[in-house]
PyMOL commands that place a pseudoatom at each C-alpha (Angstrom):
pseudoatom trace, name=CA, resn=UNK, resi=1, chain=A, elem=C, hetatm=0, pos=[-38.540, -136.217, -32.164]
pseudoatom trace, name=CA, resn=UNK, resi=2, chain=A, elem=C, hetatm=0, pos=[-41.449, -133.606, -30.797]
pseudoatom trace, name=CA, resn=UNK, resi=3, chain=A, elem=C, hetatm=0, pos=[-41.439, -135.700, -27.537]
pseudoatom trace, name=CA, resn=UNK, resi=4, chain=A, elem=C, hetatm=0, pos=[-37.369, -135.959, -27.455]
pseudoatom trace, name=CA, resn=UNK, resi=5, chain=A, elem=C, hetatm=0, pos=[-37.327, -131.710, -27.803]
pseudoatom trace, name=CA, resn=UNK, resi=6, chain=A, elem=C, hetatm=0, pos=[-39.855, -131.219, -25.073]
pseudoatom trace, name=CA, resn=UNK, resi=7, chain=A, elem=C, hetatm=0, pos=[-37.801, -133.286, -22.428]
pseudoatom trace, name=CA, resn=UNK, resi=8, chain=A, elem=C, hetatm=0, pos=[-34.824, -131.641, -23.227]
pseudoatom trace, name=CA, resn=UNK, resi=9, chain=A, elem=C, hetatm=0, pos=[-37.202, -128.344, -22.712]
pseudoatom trace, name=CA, resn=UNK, resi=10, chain=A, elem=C, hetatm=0, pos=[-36.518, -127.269, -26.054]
pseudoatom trace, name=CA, resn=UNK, resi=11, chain=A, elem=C, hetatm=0, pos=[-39.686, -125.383, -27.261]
pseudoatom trace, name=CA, resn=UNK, resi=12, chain=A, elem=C, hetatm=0, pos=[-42.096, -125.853, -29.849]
pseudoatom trace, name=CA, resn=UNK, resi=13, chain=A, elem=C, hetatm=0, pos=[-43.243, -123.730, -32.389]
pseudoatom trace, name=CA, resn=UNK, resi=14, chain=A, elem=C, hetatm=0, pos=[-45.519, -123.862, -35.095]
pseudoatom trace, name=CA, resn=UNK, resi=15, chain=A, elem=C, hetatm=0, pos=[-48.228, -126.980, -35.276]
pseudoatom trace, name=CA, resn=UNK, resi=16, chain=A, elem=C, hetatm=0, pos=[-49.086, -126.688, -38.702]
pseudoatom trace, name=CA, resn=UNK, resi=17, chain=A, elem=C, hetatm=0, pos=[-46.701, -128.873, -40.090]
pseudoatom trace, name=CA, resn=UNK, resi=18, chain=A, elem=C, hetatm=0, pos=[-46.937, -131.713, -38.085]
pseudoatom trace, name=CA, resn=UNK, resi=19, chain=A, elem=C, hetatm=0, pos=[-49.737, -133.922, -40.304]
pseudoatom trace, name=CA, resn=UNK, resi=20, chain=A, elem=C, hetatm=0, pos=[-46.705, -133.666, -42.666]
pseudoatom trace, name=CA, resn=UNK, resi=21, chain=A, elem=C, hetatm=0, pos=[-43.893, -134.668, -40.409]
pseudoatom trace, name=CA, resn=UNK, resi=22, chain=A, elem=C, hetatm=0, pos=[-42.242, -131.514, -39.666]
pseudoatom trace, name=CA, resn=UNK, resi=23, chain=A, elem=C, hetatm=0, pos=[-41.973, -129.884, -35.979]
pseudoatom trace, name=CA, resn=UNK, resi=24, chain=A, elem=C, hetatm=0, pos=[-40.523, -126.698, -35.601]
pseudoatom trace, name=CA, resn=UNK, resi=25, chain=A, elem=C, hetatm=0, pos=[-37.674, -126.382, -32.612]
pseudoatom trace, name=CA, resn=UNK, resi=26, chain=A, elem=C, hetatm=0, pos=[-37.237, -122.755, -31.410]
pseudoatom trace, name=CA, resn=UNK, resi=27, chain=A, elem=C, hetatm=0, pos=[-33.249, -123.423, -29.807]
pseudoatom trace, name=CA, resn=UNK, resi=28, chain=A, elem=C, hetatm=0, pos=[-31.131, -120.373, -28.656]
pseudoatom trace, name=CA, resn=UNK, resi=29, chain=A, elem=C, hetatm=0, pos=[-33.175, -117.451, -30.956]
pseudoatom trace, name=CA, resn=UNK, resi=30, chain=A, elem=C, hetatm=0, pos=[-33.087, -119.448, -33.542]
pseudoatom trace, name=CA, resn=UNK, resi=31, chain=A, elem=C, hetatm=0, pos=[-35.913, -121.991, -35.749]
pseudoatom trace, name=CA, resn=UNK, resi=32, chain=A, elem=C, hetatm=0, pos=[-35.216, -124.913, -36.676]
pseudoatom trace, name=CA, resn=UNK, resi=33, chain=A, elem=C, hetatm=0, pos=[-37.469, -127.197, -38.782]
pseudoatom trace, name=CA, resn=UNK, resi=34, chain=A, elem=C, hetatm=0, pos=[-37.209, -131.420, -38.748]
pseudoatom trace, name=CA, resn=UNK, resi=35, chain=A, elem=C, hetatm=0, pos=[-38.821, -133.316, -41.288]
pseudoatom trace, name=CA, resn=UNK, resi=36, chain=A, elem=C, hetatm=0, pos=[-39.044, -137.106, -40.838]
pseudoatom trace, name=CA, resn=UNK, resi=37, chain=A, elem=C, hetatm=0, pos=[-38.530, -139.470, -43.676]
pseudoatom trace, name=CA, resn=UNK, resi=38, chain=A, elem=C, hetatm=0, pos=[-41.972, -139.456, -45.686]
pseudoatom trace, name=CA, resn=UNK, resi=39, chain=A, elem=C, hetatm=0, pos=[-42.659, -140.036, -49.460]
pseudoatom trace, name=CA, resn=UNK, resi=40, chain=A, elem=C, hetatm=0, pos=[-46.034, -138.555, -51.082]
pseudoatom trace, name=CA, resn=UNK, resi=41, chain=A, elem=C, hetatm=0, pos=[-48.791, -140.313, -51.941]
pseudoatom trace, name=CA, resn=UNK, resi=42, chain=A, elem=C, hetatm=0, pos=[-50.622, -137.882, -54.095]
pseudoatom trace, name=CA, resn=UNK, resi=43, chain=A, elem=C, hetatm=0, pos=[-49.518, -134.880, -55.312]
pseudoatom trace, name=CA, resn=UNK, resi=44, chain=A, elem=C, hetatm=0, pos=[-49.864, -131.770, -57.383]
pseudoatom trace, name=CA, resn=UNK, resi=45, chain=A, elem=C, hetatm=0, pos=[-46.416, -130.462, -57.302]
pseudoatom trace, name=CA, resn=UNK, resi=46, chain=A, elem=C, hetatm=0, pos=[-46.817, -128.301, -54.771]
pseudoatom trace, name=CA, resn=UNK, resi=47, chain=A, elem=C, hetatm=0, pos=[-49.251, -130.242, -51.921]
pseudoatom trace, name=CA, resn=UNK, resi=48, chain=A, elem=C, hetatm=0, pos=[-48.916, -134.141, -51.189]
pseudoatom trace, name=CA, resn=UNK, resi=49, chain=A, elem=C, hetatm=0, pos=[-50.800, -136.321, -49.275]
pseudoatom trace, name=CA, resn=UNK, resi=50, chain=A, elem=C, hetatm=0, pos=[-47.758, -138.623, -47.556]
pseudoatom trace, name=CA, resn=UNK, resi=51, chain=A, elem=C, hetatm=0, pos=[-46.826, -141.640, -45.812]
pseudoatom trace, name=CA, resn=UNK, resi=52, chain=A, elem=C, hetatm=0, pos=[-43.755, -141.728, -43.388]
pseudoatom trace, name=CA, resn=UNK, resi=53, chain=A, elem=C, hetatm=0, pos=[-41.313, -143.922, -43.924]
pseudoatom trace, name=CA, resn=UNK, resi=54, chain=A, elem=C, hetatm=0, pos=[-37.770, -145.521, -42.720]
pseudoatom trace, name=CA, resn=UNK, resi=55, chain=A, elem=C, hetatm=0, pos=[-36.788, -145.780, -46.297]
pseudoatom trace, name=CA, resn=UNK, resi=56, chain=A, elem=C, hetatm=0, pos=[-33.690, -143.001, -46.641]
pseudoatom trace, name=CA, resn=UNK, resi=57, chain=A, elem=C, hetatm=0, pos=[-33.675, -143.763, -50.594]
pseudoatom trace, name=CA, resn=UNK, resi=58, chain=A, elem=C, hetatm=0, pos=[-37.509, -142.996, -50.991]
pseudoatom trace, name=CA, resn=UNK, resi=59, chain=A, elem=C, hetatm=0, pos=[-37.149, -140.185, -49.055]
pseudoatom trace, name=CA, resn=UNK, resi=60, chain=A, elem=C, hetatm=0, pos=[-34.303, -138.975, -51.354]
pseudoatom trace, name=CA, resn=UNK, resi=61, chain=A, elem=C, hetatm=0, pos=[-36.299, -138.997, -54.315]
pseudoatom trace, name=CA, resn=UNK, resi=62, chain=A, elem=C, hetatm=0, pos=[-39.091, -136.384, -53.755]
pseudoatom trace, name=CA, resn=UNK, resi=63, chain=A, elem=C, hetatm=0, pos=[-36.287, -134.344, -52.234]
pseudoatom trace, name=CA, resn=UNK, resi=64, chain=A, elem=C, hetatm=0, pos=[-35.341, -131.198, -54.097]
pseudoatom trace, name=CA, resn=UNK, resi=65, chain=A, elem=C, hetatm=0, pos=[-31.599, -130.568, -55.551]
pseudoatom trace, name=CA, resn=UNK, resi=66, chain=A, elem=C, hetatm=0, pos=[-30.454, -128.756, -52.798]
pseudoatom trace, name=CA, resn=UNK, resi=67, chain=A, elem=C, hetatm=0, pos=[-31.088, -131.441, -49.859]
pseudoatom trace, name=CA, resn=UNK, resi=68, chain=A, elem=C, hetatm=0, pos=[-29.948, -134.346, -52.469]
pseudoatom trace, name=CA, resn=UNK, resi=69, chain=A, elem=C, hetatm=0, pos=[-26.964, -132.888, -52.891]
pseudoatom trace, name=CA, resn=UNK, resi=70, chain=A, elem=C, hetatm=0, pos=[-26.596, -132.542, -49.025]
pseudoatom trace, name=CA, resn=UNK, resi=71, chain=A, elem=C, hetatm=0, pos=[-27.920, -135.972, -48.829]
pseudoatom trace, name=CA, resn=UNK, resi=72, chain=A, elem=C, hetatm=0, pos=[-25.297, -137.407, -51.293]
pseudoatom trace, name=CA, resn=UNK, resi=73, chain=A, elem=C, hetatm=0, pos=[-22.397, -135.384, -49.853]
pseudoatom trace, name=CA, resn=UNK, resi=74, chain=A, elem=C, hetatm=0, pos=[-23.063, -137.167, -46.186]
pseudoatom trace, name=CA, resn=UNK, resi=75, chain=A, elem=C, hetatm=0, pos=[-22.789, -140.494, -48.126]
pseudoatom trace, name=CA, resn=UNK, resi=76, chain=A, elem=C, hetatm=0, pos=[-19.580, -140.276, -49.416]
pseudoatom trace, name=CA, resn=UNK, resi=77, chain=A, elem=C, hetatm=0, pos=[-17.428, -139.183, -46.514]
for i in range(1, 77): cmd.bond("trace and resi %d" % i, "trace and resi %d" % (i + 1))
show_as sticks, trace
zoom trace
């Protein structure tokens, strides 16, 4: 994704959450942050270690009720 953003000369913001799979575009003013799919390895509730994945499902379960429901809404239509 990083590499797809900085052909299309869309900047880059914010390093820090890369060793967690998240890149932060900066697009017209505006942030936007991309997570890949990941699950976590070890955990304390608030900090994981993780492991990307390909796996939508895993993914889905360490997600929070907010982006499940999103998730769940975009499988149904």
């Amino acid at each position: 994704m990083k590499d797809m953003f900085q052909a299309a000369g869309i900047r880059m913001i914010n390093n820090k959450g890369e060793k967690h799979g998240t890149i932060t575009a900066r697009l017209h003013e505006e942030n936007f942050e991309i997570t890949t799919l990941r699950i976590d390895v070890v955990t304390d509730g608030r900090h994981a270690e993780v492991e990307f994945t390909t796996d939508w499902q895993k993914d889905a379960e360490r997600r929070d009720l907010t982006i499940n429901s999103m998730f769940l809404g975009n499988i149904w239509t």
